[in-house]
N, C-alpha and C positions, 0 to 999 in steps of 0.2 A: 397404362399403369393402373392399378387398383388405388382405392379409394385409398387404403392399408399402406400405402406404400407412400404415397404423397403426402400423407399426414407422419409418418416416420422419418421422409425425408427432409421434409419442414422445419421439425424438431431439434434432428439433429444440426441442421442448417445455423438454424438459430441460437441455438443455445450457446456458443461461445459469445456471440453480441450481446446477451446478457449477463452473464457473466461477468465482462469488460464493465457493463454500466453499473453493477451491483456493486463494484470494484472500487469505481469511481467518488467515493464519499469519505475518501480515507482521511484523518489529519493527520499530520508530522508529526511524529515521535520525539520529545524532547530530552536532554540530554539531563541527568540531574547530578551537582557535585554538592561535596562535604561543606560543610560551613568552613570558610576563611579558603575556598578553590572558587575557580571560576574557571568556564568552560573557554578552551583557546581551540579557535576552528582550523587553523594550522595544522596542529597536532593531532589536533581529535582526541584530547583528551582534558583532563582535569590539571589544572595549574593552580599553584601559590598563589596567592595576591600577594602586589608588592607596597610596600606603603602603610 
């Protein structure tokens, strides 16, 4: 194999495991409700307060 070729193949070798790692820094996305809701993880959505 040429030099060209093992350096292409390298590349694309790798590039999905970077990808993955660059990935890796994510935070969790948090849910935001109205004033006087609060978030019920049941439903997955915004509820009444009661009280």
């Amino acid at each position: 194999m040429t030099l060209k070729t093992l350096i292409a193949a390298a590349a694309l070798t790798l590039s999905p495991a970077l990808a993955i790692a660059a990935c890796s820094d994510h935070a969790e996305q948090v849910m935001t409700c109205a004033d006087g809701t609060t978030y019920d993880a049941t439903s997955k959505t915004c509820v009444v307060m009661s009280g």
